[in-house]
LUMVO-348322 format. One record per residue (C-alpha): x, y, z. Coordinates in steps of 0.02 Angstrom, whole numbers, padded with zeros to 5 digits, always signed. Layout:
# residues N
XYZ/...
//
This chain:
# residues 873
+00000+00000+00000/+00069+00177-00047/+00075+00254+00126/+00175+00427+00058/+00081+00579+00027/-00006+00625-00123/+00077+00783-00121/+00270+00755-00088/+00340+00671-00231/+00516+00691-00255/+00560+00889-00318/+00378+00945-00322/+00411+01111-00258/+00550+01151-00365/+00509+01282-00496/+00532+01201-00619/+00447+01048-00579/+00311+01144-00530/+00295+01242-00664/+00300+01083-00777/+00173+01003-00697/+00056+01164-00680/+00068+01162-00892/+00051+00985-00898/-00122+01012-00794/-00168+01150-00881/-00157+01081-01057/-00251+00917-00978/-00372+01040-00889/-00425+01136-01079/-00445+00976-01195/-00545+00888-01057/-00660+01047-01035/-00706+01055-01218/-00736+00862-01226/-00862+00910-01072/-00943+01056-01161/-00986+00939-01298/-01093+00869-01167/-01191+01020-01123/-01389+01005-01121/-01459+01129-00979/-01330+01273-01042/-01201+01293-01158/-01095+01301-01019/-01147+01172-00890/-01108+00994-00946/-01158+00852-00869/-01005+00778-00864/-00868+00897-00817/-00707+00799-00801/-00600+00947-00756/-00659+00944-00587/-00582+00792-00569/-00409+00844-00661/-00397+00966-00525/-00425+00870-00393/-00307+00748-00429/-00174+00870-00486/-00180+00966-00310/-00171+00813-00220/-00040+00732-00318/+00077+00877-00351/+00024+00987-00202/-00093+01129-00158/+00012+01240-00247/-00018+01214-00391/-00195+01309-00372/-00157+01449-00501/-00142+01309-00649/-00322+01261-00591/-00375+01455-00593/-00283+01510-00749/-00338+01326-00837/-00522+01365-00803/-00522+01565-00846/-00466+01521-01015/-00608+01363-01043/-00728+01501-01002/-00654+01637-01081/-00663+01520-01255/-00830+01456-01225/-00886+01646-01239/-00928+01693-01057/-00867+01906-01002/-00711+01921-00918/-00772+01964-00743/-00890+01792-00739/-00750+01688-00821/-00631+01744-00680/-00776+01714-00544/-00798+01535-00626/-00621+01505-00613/-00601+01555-00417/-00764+01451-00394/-00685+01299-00479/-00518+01322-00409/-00608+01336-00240/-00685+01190-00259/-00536+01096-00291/-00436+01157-00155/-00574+01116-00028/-00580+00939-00091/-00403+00924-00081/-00384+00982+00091/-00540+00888+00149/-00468+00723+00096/-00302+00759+00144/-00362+00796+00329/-00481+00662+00349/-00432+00510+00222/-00264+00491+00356/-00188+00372+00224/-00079+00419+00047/-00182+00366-00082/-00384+00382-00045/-00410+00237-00149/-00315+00117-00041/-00453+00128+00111/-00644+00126+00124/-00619+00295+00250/-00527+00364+00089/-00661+00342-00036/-00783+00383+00054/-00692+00550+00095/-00654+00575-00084/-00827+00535-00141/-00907+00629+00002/-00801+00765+00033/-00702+00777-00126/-00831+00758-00222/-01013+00810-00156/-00973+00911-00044/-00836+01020-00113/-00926+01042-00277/-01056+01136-00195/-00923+01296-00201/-00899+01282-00393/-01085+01249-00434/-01144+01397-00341/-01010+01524-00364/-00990+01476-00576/-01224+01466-00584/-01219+01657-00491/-01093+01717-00642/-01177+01629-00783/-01342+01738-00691/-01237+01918-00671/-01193+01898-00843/-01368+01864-00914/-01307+01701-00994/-01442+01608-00882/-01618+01658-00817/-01670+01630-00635/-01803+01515-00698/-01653+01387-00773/-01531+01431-00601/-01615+01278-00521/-01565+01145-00642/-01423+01238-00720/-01352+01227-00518/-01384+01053-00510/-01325+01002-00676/-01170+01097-00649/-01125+00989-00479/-01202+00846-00537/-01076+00860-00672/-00923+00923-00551/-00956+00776-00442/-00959+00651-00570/-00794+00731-00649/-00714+00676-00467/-00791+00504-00451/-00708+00467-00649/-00562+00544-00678/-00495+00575-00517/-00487+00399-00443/-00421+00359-00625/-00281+00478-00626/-00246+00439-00425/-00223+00256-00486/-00099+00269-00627/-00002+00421-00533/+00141+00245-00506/+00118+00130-00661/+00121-00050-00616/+00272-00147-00640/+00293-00243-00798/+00331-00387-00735/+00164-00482-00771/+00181-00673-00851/+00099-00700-00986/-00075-00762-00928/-00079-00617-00834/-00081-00497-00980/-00194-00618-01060/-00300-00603-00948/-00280-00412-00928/-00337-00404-01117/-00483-00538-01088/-00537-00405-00947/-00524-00241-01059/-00622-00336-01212/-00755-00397-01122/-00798-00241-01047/-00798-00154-01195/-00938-00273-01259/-01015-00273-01115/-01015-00088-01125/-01058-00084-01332/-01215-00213-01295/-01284-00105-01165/-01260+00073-01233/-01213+00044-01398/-01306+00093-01567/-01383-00087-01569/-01458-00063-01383/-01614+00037-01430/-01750-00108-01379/-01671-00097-01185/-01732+00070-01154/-01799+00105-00981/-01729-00077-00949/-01642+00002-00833/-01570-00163-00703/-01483-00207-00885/-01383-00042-00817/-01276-00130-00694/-01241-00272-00815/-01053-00195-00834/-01051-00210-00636/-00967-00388-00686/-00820-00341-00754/-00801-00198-00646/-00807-00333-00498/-00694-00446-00606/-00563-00291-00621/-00586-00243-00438/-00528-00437-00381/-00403-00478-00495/-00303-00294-00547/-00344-00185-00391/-00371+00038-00429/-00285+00012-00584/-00374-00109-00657/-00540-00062-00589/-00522+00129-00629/-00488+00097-00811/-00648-00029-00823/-00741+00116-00729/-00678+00246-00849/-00702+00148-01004/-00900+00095-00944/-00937+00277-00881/-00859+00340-01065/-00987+00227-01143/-01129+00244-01037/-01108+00444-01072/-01089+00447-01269/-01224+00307-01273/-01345+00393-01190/-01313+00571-01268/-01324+00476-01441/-01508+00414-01375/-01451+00231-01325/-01461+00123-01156/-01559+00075-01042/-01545+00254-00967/-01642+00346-01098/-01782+00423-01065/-01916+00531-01160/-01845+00716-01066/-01647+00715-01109/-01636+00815-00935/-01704+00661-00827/-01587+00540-00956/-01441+00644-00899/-01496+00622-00693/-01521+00422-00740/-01333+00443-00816/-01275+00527-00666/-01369+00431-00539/-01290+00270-00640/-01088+00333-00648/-01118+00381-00456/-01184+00185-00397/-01045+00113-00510/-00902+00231-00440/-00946+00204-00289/-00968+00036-00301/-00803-00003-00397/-00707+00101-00292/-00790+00038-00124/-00756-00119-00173/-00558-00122-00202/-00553-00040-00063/-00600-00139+00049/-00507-00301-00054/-00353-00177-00037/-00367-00189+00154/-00401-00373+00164/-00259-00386+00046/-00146-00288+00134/-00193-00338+00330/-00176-00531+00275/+00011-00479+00217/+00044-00394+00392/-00040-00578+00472/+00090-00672+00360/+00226-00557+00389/+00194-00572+00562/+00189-00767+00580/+00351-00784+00484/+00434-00670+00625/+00348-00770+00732/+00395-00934+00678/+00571-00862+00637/+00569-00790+00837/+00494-00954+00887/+00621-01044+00938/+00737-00924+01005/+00579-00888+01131/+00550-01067+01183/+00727-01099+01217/+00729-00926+01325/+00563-00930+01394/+00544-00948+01601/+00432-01078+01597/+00509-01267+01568/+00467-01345+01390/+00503-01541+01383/+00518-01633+01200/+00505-01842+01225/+00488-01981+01124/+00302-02069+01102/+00385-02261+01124/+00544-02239+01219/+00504-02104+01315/+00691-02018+01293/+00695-01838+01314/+00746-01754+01152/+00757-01567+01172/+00725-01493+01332/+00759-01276+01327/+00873-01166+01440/+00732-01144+01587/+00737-01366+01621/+00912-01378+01609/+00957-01233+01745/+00813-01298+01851/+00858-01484+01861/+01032-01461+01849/+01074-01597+01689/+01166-01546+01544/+01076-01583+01398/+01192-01740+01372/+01143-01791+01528/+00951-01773+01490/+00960-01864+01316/+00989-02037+01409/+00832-01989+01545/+00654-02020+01537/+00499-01917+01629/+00503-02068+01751/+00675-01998+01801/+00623-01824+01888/+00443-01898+01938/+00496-02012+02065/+00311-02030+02102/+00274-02105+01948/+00307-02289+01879/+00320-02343+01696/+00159-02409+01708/+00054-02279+01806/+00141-02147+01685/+00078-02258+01545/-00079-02251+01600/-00071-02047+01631/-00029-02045+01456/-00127-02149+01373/-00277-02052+01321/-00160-01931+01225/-00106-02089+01120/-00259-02152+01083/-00346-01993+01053/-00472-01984+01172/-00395-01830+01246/-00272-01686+01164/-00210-01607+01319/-00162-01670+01491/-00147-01546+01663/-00087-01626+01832/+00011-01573+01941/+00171-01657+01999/+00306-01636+02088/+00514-01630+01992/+00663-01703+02058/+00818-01621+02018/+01005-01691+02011/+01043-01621+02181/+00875-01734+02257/+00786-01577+02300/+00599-01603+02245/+00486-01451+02188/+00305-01410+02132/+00268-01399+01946/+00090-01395+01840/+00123-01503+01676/+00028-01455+01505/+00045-01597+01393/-00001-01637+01218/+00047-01730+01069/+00127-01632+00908/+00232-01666+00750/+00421-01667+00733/+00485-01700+00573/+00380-01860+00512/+00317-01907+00687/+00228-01860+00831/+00289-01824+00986/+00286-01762+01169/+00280-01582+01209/+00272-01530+01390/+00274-01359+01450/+00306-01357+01648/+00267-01198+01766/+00351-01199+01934/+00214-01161+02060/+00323-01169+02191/+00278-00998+02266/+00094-01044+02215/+00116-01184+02330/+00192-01066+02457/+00052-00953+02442/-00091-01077+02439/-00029-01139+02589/-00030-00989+02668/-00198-00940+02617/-00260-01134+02697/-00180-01080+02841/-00261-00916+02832/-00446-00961+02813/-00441-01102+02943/-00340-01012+03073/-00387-00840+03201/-00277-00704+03126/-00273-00652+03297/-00207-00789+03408/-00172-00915+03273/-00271-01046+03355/-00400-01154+03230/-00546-01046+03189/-00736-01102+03176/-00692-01193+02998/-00546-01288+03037/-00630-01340+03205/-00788-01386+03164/-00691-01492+03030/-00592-01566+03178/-00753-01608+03295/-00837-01681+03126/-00678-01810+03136/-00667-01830+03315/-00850-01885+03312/-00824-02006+03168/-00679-02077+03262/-00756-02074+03429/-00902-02151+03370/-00801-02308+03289/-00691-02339+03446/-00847-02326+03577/-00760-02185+03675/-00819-02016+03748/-00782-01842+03700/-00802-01666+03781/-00839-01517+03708/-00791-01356+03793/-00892-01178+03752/-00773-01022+03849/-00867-00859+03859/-00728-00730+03952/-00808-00625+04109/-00818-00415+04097/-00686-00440+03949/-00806-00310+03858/-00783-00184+03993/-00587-00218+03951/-00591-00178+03799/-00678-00029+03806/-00579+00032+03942/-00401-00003+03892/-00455-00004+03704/-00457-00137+03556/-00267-00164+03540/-00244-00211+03749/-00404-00322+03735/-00314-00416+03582/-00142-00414+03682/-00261-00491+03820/-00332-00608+03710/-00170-00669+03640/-00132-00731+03823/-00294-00797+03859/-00250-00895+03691/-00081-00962+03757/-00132-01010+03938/-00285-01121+03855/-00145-01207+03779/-00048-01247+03902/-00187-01298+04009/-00264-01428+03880/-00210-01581+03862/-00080-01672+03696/-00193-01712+03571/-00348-01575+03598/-00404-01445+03500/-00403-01264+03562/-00500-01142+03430/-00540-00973+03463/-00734-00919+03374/-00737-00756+03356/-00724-00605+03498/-00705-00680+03673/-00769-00854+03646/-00651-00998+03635/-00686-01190+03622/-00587-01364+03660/-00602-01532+03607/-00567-01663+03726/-00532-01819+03675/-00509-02003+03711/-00576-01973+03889/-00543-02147+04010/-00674-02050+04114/-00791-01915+04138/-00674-01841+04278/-00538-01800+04178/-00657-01653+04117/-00700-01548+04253/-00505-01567+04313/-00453-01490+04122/-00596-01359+04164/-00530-01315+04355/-00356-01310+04277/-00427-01179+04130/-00522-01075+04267/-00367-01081+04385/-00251-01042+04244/-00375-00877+04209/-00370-00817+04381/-00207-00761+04382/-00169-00592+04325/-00148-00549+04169/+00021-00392+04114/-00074-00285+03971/-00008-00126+03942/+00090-00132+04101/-00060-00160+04210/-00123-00314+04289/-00275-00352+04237/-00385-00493+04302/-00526-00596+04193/-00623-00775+04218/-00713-00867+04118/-00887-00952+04106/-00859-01120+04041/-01012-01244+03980/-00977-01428+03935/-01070-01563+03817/-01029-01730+03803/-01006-01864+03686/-01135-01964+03655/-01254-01919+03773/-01257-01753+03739/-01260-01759+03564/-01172-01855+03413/-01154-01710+03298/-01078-01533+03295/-01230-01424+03306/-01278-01539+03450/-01149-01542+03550/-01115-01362+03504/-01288-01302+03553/-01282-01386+03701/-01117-01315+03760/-01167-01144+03725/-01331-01164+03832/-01228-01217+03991/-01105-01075+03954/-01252-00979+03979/-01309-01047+04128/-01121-01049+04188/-01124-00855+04157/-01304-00832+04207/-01248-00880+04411/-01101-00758+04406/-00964-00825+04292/-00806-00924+04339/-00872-01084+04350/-00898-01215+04251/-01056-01315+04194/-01123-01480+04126/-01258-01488+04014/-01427-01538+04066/-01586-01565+03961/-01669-01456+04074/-01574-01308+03994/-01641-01342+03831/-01817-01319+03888/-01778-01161+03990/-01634-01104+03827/-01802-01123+03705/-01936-01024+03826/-01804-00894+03811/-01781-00873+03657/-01978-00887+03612/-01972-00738+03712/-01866-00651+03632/-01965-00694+03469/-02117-00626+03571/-02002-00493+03608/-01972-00419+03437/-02156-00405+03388/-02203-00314+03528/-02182-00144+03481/-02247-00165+03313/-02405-00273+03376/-02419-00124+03515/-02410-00250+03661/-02313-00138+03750/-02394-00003+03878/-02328+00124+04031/-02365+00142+04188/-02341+00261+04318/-02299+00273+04502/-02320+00439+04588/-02158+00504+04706/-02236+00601+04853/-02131+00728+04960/-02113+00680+05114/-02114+00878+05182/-02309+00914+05081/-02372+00745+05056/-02413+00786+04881/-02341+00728+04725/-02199+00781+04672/-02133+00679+04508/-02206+00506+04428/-02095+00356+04380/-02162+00291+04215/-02113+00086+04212/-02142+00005+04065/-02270-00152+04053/-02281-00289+03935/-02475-00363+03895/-02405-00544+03824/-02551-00592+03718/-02523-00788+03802/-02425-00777+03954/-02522-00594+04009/-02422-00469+04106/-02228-00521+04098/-02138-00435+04224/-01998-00306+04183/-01863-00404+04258/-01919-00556+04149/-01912-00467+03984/-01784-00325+04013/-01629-00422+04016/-01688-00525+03855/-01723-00378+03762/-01525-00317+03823/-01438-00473+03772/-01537-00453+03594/-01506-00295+03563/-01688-00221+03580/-01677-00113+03714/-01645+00029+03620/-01792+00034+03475/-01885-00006+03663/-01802+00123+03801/-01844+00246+03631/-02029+00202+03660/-02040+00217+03824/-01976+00397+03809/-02067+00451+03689/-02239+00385+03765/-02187+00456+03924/-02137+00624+03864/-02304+00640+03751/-02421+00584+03902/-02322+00715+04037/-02371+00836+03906/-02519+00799+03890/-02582+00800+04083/-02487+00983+04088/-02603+01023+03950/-02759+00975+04048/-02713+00959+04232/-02577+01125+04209/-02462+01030+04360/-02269+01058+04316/-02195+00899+04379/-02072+00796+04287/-02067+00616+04230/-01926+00502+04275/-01877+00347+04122/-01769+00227+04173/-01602+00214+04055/-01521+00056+04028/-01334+00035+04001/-01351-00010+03823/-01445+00156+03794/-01299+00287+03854/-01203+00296+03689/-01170+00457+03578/-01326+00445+03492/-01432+00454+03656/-01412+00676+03674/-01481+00674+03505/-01633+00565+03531/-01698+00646+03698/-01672+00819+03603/-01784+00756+03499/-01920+00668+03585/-01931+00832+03663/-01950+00926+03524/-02086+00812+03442/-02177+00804+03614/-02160+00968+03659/-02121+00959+03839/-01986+01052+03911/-01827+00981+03957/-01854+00998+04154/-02004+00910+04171/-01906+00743+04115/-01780+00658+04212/-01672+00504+04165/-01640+00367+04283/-01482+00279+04263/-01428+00116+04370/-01280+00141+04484/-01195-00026+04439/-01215+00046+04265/-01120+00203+04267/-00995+00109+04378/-00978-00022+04223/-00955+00143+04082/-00802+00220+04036/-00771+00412+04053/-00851+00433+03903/-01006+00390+04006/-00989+00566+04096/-00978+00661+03933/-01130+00603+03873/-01215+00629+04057/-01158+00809+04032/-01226+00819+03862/-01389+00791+03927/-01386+00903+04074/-01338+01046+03977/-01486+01008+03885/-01595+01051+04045/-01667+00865+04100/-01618+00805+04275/-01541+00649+04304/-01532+00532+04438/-01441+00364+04495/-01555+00232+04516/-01524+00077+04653/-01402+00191+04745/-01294+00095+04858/-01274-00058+04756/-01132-00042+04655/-01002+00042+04761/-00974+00216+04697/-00830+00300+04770/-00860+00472+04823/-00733+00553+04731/-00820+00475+04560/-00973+00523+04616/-00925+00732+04615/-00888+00703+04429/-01080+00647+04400/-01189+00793+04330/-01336+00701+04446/-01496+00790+04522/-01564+00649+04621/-01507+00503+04733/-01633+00342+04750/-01597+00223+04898/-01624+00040+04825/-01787-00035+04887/-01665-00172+04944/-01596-00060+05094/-01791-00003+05134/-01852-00173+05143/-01827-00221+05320/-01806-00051+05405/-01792+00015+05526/-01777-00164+05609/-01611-00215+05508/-01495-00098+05598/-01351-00125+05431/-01488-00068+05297/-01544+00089+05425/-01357+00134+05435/-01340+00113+05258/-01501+00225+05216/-01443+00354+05344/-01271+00372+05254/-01361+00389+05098/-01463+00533+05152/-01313+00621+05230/-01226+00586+05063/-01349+00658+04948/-01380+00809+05060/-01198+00872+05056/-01174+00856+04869/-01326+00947+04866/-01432+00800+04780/-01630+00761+04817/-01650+00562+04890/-01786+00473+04846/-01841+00304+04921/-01909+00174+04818/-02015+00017+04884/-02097+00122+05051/-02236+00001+05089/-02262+00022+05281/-02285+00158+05383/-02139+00149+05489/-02021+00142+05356/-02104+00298+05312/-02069+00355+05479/-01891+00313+05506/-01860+00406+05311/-01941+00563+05373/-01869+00551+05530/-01690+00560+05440/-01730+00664+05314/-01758+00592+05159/-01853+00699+05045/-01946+00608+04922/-02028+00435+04905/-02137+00323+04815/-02185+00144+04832/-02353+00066+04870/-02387+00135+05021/-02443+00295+04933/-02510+00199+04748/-02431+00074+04655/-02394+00094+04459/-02554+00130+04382/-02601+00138+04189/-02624+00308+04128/-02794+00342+04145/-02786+00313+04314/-02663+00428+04358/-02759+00567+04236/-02902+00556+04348/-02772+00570+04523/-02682+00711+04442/-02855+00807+04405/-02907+00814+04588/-02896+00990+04647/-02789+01001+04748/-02690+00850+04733/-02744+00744+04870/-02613+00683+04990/-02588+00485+04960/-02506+00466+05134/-02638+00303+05187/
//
């Protein structure tokens, strides 16, 4: 393919050149116009075949844009001749020359290729840009002159404009692909059938052409599919002689087609010569295009199928050079003797033979794993067909004895006159490395190291199947750790995984040889014991564990102390599968944890039945709220100095549609351990909040409402939540106070106080709830943003006879008073406890001595009375 530009030939900007070729053009240009204005029908000067328009295209993009004044000076003097003024002729000229110069740069911008011809992008630039498009200038510009000069009325300006680039455009689709063709004459170095063959093509299509346009052709007038009859040899030339060929056929049919018709013969006559010319027009267009389409597009198959065959030959010329260089190992052997015959570079450094050495080896040699007749069989389906490639993996011997990985791809090809063995090996030794890191990876903790839930459920699967065979018992151990949450959070993730790490290492050394240690996931951990003599070897690996727990534990340079709650299952009659004996375990863990921790526990079937009521609770549990099972009540807390009420409690109740009222200390810790509380404790506020604002709406009392907060509750999105119940509701922040457990905020971090504070500066009270139970220190106790004190109903029980609780109280109250906090007392029942609180000053209390929690109506109607009636019985 001619890839050099149309416009750079060798000394085509020299003067001389230039002006050679300009005269050359010029004298083309004139003879070529007055053959066209033979032609002309809808004006003496507007032919409807102008080939000049293709001469000029062709000239400017064969010998350069340059050589624009030949084009302008050329078509001045065709016009000047043909009788048209001065002043049109030269405006015909710049039209034309226009034209041309468009054309030419359109092509040469967009073809991005030498010679247009040589793509399908080209032609259709050529056609489309060189040739419609472009001629639009000439047509236009040259129809306005022959008008200014009075050579044309405005009536003809219609079809003399589209005559004239009807006529331009078919000058570009004829004679310039024809003169872009034979720019480089073919070599003459044809045989003879070739030329033959070559003068077979040019006769035929000049019969061709002569039967269908000829003088004898009159009876196939408006026959017009008998038009694209010479589309044969025009295919023929396209196929067999490329541009060259094709472009003369082209030229020699469109020559023929135009006399014919002008002469009144062809299919393409037609009663109005005008509408014969368009058929003539419409006809050269569909067979240019065609033609030129056409060897086009065989140019580019032509052309990429050289590039394929250049490329294989550097390919197979490379080939072996590659092979013998390439990394991966490539193994030639013999189909009967099984001799090695060429093995590359990549082998011989890996095994460490010299090829000499190799030529007297077989594959049996470095696959020590293999015998003649198991690699026979390996092989066999290659031989007899029934396969074409083999992939196993294996592992190589080399000279040294050292054995390493490989995958083997092997088939059968030809060498010389027979088949043989080709193997290419890839050493996968770091794909070994890695895979066995990965196995390692997904069956072990990343943490501790120990076997993770996979790998030891795997393990239990085969202890069973093992235990089961031999008749002997095996133990399962479930280990929850004790307050390691409150570790964590307190010292942060990386000490609680430091901590872990040695919990990790001390249930190692406490187990016995043989059993399986596995850590589950956060703080739980799990043993296998197995081949037990006797049940009592368990609970003395269980004292050992809890034993080996109890001693301190260096994290961060602080000793830290932990337990564990351990629950057992045994083998069989526990259980003779995993999610038996696993289930099992985990429900005495629970019961283990549920009685304090530290300990360790068998499993009983009684568990079951108490692990299933629980969680068919907590099923219960979840569709409370939306099946509106849920309701509060409310307790009234009277001051002990007016006997009136002073605040209201609201406790929350749940109506079980079975089981009726559940208590709160039934439900509460369910909904805790499933994560419910919160969508619950959110509730609770808000129907608290809405009904205090309510009763202020109709009753106008300002007291405040006390909610109980559990632990799970205090987090950062909890000052956000209250802001907004309080918002929606519309009660004001100092009518609601939040009750929070002592043994609680005793089990929170600092951040506990920040989010205390958060709340207090948003105006609601707060108060510690079961005060006295979980040991506050006075010094934490100043750091509490607190209102309110209230003495656990376990201290008011048995006053004032239990002299410890009435000490207890009366420290309390003293307490309270000097950090300037309110004390309430919850669970007054009798009068004398009543007594002995006033009597020491308490200020507040409530309990059901004054009402106990009533449902919200009933406290509407006690909050009406006016005044509030004293509930002191």
């Amino acid at each position: 393919m001619d890839t050099s530009s149309l416009h750079t030939y060798p000394d085509v900007h020299r003067p001389t050149r230039l002006i050679l070729a300009g005269l050359g053009t010029a004298v083309l240009y004139v003879l070529s116009a007055k053959l066209g204005l033979e032609f002309a029908v809808a004006h003496d000067n507007v032919t409807a075949v102008w080939p000049p328009s293709g001469i000029a295209l062709a000239a400017l993009l064969i010998f350069g844009l340059r050589l624009w004044p030949a084009i302008l000076v050329s078509e001045f003097i065709v016009d000047t001749i043909a009788g048209v003024p001065v002043m049109q002729s030269l405006g015909i000229a710049v039209g034309s020359t226009l034209a041309a110069l468009a054309g030419a740069f359109m092509v040469r911008k967009l073809a991005r290729i030498g010679n247009p011809l040589d793509s399908v992008r080209g032609v259709l630039v050529l056609v489309g840009g060189g040739g419609m498009v472009a001629t639009i200038i000439s047509a236009t510009i040259g129809t306005s002159a022959l008008l200014n000069a009075g050579l044309a009325t405005r009536p003809d300006s219609s079809a003399i404009w589209f005559t004239w680039w009807l006529g331009d455009t078919g000058g570009v689709l004829i004679i310039t692909p024809l003169l872009l063709a034979w720019k480089n004459l073919p070599l003459p170095s044809w045989p003879v059938l070739r030329v033959l063959e070559a003068v077979l093509l040019l006769t035929c299509t000049l019969l061709v052409a002569l039967l269908i346009f000829g003088h004898h052709s009159g009876h196939v007038h408006n026959h017009y599919p008998l038009a694209f009859l010479p589309l044969i040899p025009l295919v023929w030339a396209a196929m067999r002689f490329g541009k060259h060929g094709a472009t003369v056929c082209l030229g020699l049919i469109a020559a023929s087609a135009i006399w014919g018709t002008i002469e009144g013969n062809g299919p393409l006559v037609h009663g109005d010569m005008n509408e014969s010319l368009l058929l003539l027009q419409m006809f050269m267009g569909v067979a240019a295009l065609f033609t030129l389409l056409l060897t086009a597009s065989i140019h580019e198959h032509r052309q990429a199928r050289r590039l394929i065959k250049r490329h294989n030959e550097e390919k197979t010329n490379s080939l072996g050079e590659i092979l013998e260089n390439s990394l991966n190992e490539i193994y030639m052997f013999d189909t009967q003797s099984l001799r090695f015959l060429n093995i590359n570079q990549s082998a011989r450094d890996n095994l460490g033979y010299t090829m000499d050495e190799l030529h007297d080896m077989t594959p049996l040699d470095i696959k020590s794993e293999y015998t003649h007749e198991s690699f026979g069989n390996l092989i066999g389906p290659l031989l007899d067909g029934t396969k074409q490639r083999l992939k196993f993996e294996t592992m190589h011997r080399r000279k040294d004895g050292s054995r390493y990985p490989v995958e083997v791809n092997l088939h059968l090809s030809s060498h010389g006159n027979r088949q043989v063995f080709v193997a290419i090996i890839l050493d996968i030794t770091e794909r070994y490395a890695t895979q066995k890191q990965l196995n390692h990876m997904a069956h072990h903790d990343a943490l501790t190291n120990l076997p993770n839930r996979v790998l030891f459920s795997d393990r239990l699967e085969h202890a069973l199947q093992h235990h089961q065979r031999a008749g002997r018992q095996l133990a399962l151990m479930f280990l929850d750790l004790d307050g390691f949450k409150k570790i964590n959070d307190t010292l942060g993730h990386p000490a609680g995984d430091a901590l872990l790490n040695q919990v990790a290492q001390r249930l190692l050394i406490s187990a016995r040889k043989g059993d399986t240690v596995a850590r589950l996931g956060g703080d739980e951990f799990t043993m296998i014991l197995e081949d037990l003599e006797k049940p009592g070897n368990v609970p003395e690996v269980a004292r050992r564990i809890l034993d080996s727990l109890a001693r301190p534990f260096n994290v961060s340079g602080r000793e830290v102390f932990l337990s564990a709650s351990i629950g057992i299952s045994m083998h069989p009659q526990d259980g003779d599968d995993v999610t038996a004996l696993m289930k099992h375990a985990d429900v005495a863990m629970f019961e283990a944890k549920k009685d304090g921790g530290n300990r360790y526990q068998f499993y009983l079937a009684e568990m079951t039945i108490a692990a299933n009521k629980r969680l068919a609770m907590e099923t219960d549990l979840r569709h409370a709220l939306e099946r509106d099972e849920f309701a509060v009540h409310f307790q009234p807390q009277v001051s002990l100095e007016t006997n009136r009420i002073v605040g209201l409690e609201a406790l929350l109740r749940w109506q079980h549609p079975q089981q009726g009222m559940v208590p709160p200390n039934v439900f509460i810790p369910i909904a805790e351990e499933a994560g419910l509380i919160e969508p619950i404790g959110e509730w609770v506020l808000r129907a608290a909040c809405a009904q205090m604002r309510a009763w202020q709406d109709t009753t106008g009392l300002g007291i405040p409402v006390a909610v109980n907060l559990s632990g799970h509750q205090i987090n950062d999105r909890l000052g956000g939540l209250v802001s907004h119940v309080l918002a929606t509701s519309g009660l004001e922040p100092r009518y609601l106070e939040l009750e929070i457990t002592e043994s609680c905020i005793m089990c929170q971090t600092d951040a506990t106080i920040e989010y205390l504070r958060e709340l207090r500066m948003l105006g609601v009270q707060l108060s510690i709830d079961d005060f006295g139970t979980g040991y506050s220190s006075m010094s934490y106790l100043k750091q509490l943003p607190i209102d309110r004190l209230k003495i656990d109903l376990s201290f008011v029980r048995d006053i004032p006879e239990e002299n410890n609780d009435a000490a207890i109280i009366k420290a309390i109250i003293a307490l309270g008073h000097t950090l300037d906090l309110t004390v309430i007392a919850e669970g007054v029942e009798t009068a004398e406890q009543r007594a002995f609180l006033a009597e020491n000053g308490c200020d507040v209390m409530q309990g059901y001595l004054f009402s106990p929690p009533r449902p919200a109506e009933e406290i509407g109607k006690l909050l009406s009375a006016k005044p509030v009636l004293s509930l002191v019985k």
